[in-house]
Each structure stands twice: as C-alpha cells, then as structure tokens.
VEXGULUM-452218 format. One record per residue (C-alpha): residue number from 1; residue in three letters; z, x, y. Coordinates in Angstrom, 1 decimal, decimal comma, always signed. Layout:
! residues N
[vexdo NUM; "ALA"; [Z; X; Y]]
...
This chain:
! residues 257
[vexdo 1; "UNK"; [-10,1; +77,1; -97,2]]
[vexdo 2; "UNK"; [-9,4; +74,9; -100,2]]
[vexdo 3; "UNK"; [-10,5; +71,1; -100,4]]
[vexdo 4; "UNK"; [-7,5; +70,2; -99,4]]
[vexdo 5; "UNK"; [-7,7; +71,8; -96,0]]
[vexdo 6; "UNK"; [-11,1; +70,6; -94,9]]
[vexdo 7; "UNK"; [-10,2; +67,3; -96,1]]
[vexdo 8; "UNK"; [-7,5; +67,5; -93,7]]
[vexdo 9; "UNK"; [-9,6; +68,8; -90,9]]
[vexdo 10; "UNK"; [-12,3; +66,3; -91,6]]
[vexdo 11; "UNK"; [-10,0; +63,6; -91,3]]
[vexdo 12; "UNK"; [-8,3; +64,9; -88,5]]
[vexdo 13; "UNK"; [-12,2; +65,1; -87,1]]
[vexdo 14; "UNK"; [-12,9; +61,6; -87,8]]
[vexdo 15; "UNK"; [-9,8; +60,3; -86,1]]
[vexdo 16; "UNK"; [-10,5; +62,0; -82,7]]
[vexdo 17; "UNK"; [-14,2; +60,6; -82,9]]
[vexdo 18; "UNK"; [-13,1; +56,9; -83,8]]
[vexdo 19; "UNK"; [-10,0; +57,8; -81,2]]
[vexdo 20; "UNK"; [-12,9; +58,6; -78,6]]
[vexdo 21; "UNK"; [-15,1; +56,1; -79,6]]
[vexdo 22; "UNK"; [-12,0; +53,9; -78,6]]
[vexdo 23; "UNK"; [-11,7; +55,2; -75,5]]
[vexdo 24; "UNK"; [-15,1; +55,0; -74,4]]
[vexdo 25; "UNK"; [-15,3; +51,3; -75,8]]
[vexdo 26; "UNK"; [-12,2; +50,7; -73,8]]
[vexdo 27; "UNK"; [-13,8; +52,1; -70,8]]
[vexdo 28; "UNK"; [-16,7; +49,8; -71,0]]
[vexdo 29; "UNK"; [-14,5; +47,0; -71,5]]
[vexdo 30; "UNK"; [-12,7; +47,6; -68,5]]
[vexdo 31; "UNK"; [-15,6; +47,9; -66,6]]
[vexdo 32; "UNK"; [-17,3; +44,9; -67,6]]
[vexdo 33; "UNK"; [-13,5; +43,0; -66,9]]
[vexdo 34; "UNK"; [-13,6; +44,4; -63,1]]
[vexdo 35; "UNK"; [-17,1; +43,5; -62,9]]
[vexdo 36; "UNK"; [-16,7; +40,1; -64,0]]
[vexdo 37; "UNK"; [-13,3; +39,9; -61,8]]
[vexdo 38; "UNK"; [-15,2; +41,1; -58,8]]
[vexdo 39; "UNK"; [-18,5; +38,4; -59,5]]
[vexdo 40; "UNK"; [-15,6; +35,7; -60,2]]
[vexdo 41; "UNK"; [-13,9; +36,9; -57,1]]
[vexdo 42; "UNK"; [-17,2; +37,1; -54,9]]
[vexdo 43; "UNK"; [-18,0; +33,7; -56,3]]
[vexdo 44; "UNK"; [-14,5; +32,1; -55,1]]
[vexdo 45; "UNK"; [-14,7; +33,6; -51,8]]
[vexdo 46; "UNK"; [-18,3; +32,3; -51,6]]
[vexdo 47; "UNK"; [-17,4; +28,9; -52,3]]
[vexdo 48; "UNK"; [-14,3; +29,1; -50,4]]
[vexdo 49; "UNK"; [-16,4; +30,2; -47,5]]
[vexdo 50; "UNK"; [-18,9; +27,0; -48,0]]
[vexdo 51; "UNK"; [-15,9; +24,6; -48,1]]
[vexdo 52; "UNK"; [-14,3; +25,8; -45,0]]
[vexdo 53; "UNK"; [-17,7; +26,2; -43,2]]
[vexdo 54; "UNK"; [-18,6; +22,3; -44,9]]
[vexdo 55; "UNK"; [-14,7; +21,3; -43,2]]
[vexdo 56; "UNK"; [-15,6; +22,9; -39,9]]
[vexdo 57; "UNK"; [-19,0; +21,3; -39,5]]
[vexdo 58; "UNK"; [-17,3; +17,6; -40,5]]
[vexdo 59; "UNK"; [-14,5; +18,4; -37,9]]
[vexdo 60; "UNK"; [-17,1; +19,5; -35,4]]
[vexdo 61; "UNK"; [-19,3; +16,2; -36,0]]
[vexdo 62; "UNK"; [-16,3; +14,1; -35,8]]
[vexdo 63; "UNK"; [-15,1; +15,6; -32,7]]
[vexdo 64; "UNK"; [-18,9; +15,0; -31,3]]
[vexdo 65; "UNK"; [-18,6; +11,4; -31,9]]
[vexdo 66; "UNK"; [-15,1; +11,1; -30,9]]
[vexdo 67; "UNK"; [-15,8; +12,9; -27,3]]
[vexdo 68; "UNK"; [-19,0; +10,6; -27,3]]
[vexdo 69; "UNK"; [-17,3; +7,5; -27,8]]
[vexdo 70; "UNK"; [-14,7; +9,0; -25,0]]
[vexdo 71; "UNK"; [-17,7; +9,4; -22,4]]
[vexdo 72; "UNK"; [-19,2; +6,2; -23,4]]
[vexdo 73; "UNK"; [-15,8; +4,3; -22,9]]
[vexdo 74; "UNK"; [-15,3; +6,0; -19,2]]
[vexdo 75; "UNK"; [-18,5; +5,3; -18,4]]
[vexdo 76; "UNK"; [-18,2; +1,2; -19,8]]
[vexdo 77; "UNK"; [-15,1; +1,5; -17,6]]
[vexdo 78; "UNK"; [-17,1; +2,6; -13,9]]
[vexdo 79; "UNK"; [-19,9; +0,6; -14,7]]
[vexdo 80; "UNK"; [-17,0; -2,6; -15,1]]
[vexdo 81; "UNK"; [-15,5; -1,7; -12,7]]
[vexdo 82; "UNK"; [-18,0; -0,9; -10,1]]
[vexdo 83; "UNK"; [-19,5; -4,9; -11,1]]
[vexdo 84; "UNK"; [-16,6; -6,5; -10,7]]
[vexdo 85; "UNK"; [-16,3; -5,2; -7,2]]
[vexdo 86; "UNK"; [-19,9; -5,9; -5,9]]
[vexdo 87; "UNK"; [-19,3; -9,5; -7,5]]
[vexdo 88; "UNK"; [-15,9; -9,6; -5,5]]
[vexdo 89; "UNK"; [-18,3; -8,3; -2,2]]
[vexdo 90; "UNK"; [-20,6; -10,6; -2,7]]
[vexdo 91; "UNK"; [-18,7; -13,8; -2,7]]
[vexdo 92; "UNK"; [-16,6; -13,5; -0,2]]
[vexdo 93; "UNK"; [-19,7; -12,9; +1,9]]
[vexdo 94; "UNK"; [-21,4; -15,8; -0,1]]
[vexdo 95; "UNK"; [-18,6; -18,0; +1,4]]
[vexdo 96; "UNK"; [-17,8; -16,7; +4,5]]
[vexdo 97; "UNK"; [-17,1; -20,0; +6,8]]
[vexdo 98; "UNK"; [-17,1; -19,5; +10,7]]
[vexdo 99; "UNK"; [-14,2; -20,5; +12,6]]
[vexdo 100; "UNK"; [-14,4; -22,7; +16,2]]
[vexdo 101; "UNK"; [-12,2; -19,6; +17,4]]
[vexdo 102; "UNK"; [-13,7; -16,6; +18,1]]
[vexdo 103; "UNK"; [-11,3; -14,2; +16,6]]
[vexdo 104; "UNK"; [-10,3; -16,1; +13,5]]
[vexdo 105; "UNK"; [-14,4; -15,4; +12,6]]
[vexdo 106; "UNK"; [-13,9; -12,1; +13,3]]
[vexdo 107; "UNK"; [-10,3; -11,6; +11,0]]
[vexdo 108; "UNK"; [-12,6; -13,4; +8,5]]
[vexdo 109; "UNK"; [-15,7; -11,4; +8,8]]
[vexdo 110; "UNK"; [-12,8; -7,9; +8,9]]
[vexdo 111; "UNK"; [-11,8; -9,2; +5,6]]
[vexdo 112; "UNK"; [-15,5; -8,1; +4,0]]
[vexdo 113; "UNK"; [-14,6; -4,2; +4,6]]
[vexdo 114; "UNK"; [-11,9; -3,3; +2,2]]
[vexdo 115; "UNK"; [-14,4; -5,2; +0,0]]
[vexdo 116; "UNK"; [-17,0; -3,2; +1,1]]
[vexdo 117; "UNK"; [-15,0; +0,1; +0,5]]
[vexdo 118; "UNK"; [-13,8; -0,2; -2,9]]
[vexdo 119; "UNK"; [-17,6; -1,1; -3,9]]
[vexdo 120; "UNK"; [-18,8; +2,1; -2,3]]
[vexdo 121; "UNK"; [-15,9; +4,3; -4,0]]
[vexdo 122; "UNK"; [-16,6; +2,9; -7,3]]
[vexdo 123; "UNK"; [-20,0; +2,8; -6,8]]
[vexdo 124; "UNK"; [-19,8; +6,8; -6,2]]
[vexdo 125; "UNK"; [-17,7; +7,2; -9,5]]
[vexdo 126; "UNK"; [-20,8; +5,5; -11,3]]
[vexdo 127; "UNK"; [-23,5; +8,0; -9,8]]
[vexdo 128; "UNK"; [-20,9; +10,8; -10,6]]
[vexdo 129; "UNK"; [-20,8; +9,4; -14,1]]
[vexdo 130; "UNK"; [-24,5; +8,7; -14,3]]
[vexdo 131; "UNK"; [-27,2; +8,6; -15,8]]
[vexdo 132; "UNK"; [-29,8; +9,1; -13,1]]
[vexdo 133; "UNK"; [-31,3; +5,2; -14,1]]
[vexdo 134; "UNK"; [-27,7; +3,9; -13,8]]
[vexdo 135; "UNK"; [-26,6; +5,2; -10,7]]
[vexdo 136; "UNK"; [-30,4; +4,5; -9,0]]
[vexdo 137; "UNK"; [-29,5; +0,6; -10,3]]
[vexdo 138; "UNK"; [-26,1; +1,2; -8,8]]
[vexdo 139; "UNK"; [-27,6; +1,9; -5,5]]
[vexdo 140; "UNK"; [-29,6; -0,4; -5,3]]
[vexdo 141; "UNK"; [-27,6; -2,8; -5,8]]
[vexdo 142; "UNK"; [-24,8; -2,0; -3,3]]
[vexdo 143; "UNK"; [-27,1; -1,8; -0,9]]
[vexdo 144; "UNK"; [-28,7; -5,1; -2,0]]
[vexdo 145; "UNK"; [-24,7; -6,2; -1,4]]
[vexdo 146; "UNK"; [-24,9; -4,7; +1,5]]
[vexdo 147; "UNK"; [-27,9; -6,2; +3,0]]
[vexdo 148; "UNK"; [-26,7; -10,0; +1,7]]
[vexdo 149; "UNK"; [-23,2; -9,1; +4,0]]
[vexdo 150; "UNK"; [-24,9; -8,5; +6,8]]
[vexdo 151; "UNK"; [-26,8; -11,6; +6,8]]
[vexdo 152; "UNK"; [-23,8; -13,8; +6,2]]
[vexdo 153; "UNK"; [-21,8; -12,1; +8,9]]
[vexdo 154; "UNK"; [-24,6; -12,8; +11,1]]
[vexdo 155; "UNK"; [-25,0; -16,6; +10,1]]
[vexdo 156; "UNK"; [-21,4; -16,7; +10,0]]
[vexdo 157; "UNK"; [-21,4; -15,4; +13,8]]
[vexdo 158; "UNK"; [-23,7; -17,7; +15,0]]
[vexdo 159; "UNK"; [-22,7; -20,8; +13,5]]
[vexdo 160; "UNK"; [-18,7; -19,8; +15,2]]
[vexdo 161; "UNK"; [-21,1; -19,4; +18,1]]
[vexdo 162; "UNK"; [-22,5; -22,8; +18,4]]
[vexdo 163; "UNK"; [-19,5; -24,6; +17,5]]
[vexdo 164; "UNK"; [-17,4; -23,5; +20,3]]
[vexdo 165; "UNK"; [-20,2; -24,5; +22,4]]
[vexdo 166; "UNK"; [-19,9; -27,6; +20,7]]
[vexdo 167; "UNK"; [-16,5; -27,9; +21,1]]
[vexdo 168; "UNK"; [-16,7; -28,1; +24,9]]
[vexdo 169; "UNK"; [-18,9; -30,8; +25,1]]
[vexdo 170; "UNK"; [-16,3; -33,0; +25,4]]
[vexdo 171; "UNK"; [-14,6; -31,1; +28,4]]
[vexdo 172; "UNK"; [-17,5; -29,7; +29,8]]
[vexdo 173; "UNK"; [-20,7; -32,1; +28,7]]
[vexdo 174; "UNK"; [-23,1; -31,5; +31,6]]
[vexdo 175; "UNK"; [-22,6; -27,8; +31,1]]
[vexdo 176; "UNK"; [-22,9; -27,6; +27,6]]
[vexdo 177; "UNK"; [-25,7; -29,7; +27,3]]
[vexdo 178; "UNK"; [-27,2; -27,9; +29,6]]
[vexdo 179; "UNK"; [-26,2; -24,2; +27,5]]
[vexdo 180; "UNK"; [-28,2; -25,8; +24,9]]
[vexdo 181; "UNK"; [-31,2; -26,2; +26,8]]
[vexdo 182; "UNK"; [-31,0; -22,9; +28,3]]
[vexdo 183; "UNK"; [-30,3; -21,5; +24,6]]
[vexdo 184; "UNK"; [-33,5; -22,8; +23,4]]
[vexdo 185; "UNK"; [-35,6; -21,3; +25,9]]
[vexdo 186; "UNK"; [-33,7; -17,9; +25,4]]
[vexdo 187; "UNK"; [-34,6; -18,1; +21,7]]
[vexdo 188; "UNK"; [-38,1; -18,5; +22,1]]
[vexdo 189; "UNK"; [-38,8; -15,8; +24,9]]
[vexdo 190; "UNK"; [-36,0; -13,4; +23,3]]
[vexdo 191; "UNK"; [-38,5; -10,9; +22,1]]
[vexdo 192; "UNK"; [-39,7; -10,1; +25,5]]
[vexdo 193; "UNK"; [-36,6; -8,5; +26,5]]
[vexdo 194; "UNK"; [-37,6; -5,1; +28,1]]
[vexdo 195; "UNK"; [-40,9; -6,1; +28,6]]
[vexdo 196; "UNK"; [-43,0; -6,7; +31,4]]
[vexdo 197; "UNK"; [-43,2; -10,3; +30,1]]
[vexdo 198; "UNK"; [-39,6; -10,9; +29,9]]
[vexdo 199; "UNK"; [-38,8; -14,2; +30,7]]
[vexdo 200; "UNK"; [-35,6; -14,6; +29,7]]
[vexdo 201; "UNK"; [-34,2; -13,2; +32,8]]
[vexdo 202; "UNK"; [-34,9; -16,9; +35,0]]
[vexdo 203; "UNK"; [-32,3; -18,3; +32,4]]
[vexdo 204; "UNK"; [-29,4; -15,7; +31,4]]
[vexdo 205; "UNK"; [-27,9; -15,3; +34,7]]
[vexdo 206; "UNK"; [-27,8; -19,6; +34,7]]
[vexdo 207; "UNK"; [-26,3; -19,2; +31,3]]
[vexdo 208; "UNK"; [-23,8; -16,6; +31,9]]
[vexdo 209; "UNK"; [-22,4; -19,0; +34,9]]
[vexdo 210; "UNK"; [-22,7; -22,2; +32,7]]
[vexdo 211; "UNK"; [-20,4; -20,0; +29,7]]
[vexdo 212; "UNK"; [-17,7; -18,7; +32,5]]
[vexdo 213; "UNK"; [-17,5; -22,2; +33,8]]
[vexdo 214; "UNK"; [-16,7; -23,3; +29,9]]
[vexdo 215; "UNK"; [-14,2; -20,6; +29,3]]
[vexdo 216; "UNK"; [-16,8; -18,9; +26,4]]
[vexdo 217; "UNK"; [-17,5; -14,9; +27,0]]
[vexdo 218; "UNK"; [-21,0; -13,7; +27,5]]
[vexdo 219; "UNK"; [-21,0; -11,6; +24,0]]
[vexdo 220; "UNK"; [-21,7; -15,2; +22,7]]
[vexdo 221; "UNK"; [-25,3; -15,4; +24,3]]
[vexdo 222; "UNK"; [-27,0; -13,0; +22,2]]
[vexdo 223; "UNK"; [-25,1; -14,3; +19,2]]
[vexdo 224; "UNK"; [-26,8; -17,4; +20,0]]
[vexdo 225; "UNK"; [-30,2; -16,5; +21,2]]
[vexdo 226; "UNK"; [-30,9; -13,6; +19,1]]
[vexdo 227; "UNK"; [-32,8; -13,6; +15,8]]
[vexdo 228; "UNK"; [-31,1; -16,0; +13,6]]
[vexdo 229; "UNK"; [-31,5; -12,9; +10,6]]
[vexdo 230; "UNK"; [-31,1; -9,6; +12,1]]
[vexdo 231; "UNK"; [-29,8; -7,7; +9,6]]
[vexdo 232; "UNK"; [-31,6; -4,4; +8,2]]
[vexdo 233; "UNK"; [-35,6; -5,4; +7,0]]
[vexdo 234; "UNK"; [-35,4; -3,2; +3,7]]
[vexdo 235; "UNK"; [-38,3; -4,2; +1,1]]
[vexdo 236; "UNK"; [-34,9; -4,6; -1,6]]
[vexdo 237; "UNK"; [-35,1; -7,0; -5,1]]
[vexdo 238; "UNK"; [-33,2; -10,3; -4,2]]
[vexdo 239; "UNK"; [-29,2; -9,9; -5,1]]
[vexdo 240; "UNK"; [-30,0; -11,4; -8,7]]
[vexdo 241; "UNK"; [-32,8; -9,2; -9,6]]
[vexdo 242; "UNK"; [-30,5; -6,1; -8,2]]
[vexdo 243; "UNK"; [-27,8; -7,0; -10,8]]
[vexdo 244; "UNK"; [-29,8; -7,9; -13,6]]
[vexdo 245; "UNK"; [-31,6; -4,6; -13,1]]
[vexdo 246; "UNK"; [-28,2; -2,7; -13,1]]
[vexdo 247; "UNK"; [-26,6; -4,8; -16,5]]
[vexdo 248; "UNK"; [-30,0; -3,6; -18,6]]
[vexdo 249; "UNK"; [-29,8; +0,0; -16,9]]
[vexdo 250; "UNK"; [-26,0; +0,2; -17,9]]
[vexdo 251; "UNK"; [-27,0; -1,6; -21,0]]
[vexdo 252; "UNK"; [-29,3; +1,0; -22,3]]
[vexdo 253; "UNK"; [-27,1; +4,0; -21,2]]
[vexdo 254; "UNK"; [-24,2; +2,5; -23,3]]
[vexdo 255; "UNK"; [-26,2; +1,6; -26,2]]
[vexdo 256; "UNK"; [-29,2; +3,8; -27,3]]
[vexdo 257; "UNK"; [-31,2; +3,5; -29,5]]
C-alpha cells in the first residue's frame, strides 16, 4: 500500500474515533440533561407538593376557626336566649299582685307557666350545647327560678286569701272578725295536723261554717292557715348569686383563655 493509501485509511481511522468520541460525548450529555431534567422535575413537584400541602393546612386552620367561631356564636345565642327568659320568669313572679277575686289570682298565677316552659326548653338547648359548667349554672339557676315562683305564687295566694276575707267585713263583720280569730289559732297549732296533738280540729269545723256563711270556699283555709312559705326547702344560692354564677360560667366558656 503506498502513502497515499494509509494516509487515507488513517484519516478515515481518525474520523470514526473523533465520530465515536462524539457519540459517546453526546451520550453523556444527554444523560446528564435527563438527569438534571428529572432533579429539576423532582424539585418542582416537591415544592409544588409543599405549597399545596402549606394551602391545605391554611384552609384547614381557617376552616377550624371559622367552625369555632360558628359554635361559639350558637352557643352566645342559647346562653342569651336561655337569660332572657329566666329574667322574663323571674319578674313576672317578682310582681305577681293578688287579686280580691279568686280566679283573676289564679289567671294571673296561669300566666307564670308559658313562662316557665320556654325557660325549661331553652334551658335544655343550653345543656345540649354545654359545657358541662354551663349547663350545671343553667340548672341551677332555673331551678333557683323555679323555687323564687313558687314562693311568690304562694304569697300571692295568700295575700288574695285574706283580702276577700277582708272584703266581707263590711257585709259580714261579726263573722269575719271572728275568721280572723279562728285563723290565728289555726296558724299556730297547724303543724299538729295528723297528730295526736292536733288541735286544730276544735276550730276548722267553726271556720268552715263562718266561710260558707261569707260566700268564701273552704280551699281558702289552708291558704290562710298554712305555712306562709311552703315552697320546696332546697339548700339553692339566692336568685342573684344563681345568675351571677351562670354569666361567669357562660363567660369563660365563650372566652378562653
């Protein structure tokens, strides 16, 4: 072969090598491309993932807070509302006035129990929407409510009481005055009824004439000689305490610290 010929193939040698060499650098290239592509890739998802997981966790917070502020508004609303009807309960009893007729006391002393309902029902929705220290306050003080009702419908039954006796003193003086003597002896000895020392029994019968006589039923007697307060003896707080007690319970409920 002359010079020129394996000049030729030399050349023809070099040009695969560097053609290969080009290849194989190309190769590497590429690789190094799709690995950087896939880290950049990886990367974006990663941070993609971290924003949307960063998104959901501020949407879940806000949501927290949001249903939150939703419980704590229902419960501001039953605490309200439940107040606002003991307060309505408790002054109508506060000023209940007796009546000289029989049954206008009673329509006014009827008047208490719608009252009286609608504090027990929204009383319920408070223990329902608790918390336990609430709805013990809540009890409480209904029956506080309760208890203060009780005593004014009594008062208010005896005072109706003893002014239709009074009223028939002008028709009937001898007998009345006499009803109020026998009254006072009934009062004193009224706690040995059903005992061997009852001694109320040598003046009811007198007194049961003396009230025919004056048009007044019998139901009137032990209105009149009976305990002036017999409503239930519960060891309760005072109406006051009762309410304050329930204000800081609902209070500390709404607003914690």
């Amino acid at each position: 072969m002359d010079l020129q010929g394996i000049g030729s193939v030399a050349a023809a040698a070099i040009a695969l090598i560097g053609v290969s060499s080009t290849m194989v650098m190309g190769r590497w290239q590429l690789r190094a491309g799709l690995s950087a592509a896939d880290a950049t890739a990886r990367a974006g998802l990663a941070q993609a993932d971290a924003s949307y997981s960063a998104a959901l966790d501020a949407v879940r917070a806000q949501g927290q807070i949001e249903h939150v502020q939703w419980r704590r508004g229902i419960q501001r609303e039953a605490y309200a509302s439940f107040l606002q009807a003991v307060l309505s309960h408790h002054d109508y009893a506060l000023n209940l006035e007796p009546s000289a007729e029989e049954e206008e006391t009673r329509l006014r002393i009827a008047g208490l129990k719608p009252l009286a309902a609608d504090m027990s029902h929204k009383g319920w929705v408070v223990r329902l929407e608790g918390p336990e220290e609430v709805a013990s306050a809540a009890r409480v003080l209904q029956t506080s409510a309760e208890v203060l009702a009780i005593t004014m419908q009594n008062h208010a039954r005896r005072r109706s009481a003893m002014e239709q006796v009074a009223a028939r003193t002008n028709t009937h003086r001898q007998d009345a005055n006499r009803a109020w003597e026998l009254i006072t002896i009934a009062q004193g000895a009224w706690h040995t009824i059903g005992t061997p020392e009852d001694s109320t029994i040598e003046v009811l019968p007198e007194l049961r004439q003396l009230f025919a006589r004056m048009g007044l039923t019998a139901a009137l007697i032990p209105t009149l000689c009976g305990p002036a307060d017999d409503g239930p003896d519960l060891n309760l707080p005072s109406f006051d305490e009762a309410s304050n007690a329930f204000l800081l319970a609902a209070r500390a409920a709404l607003h914690p610290r």
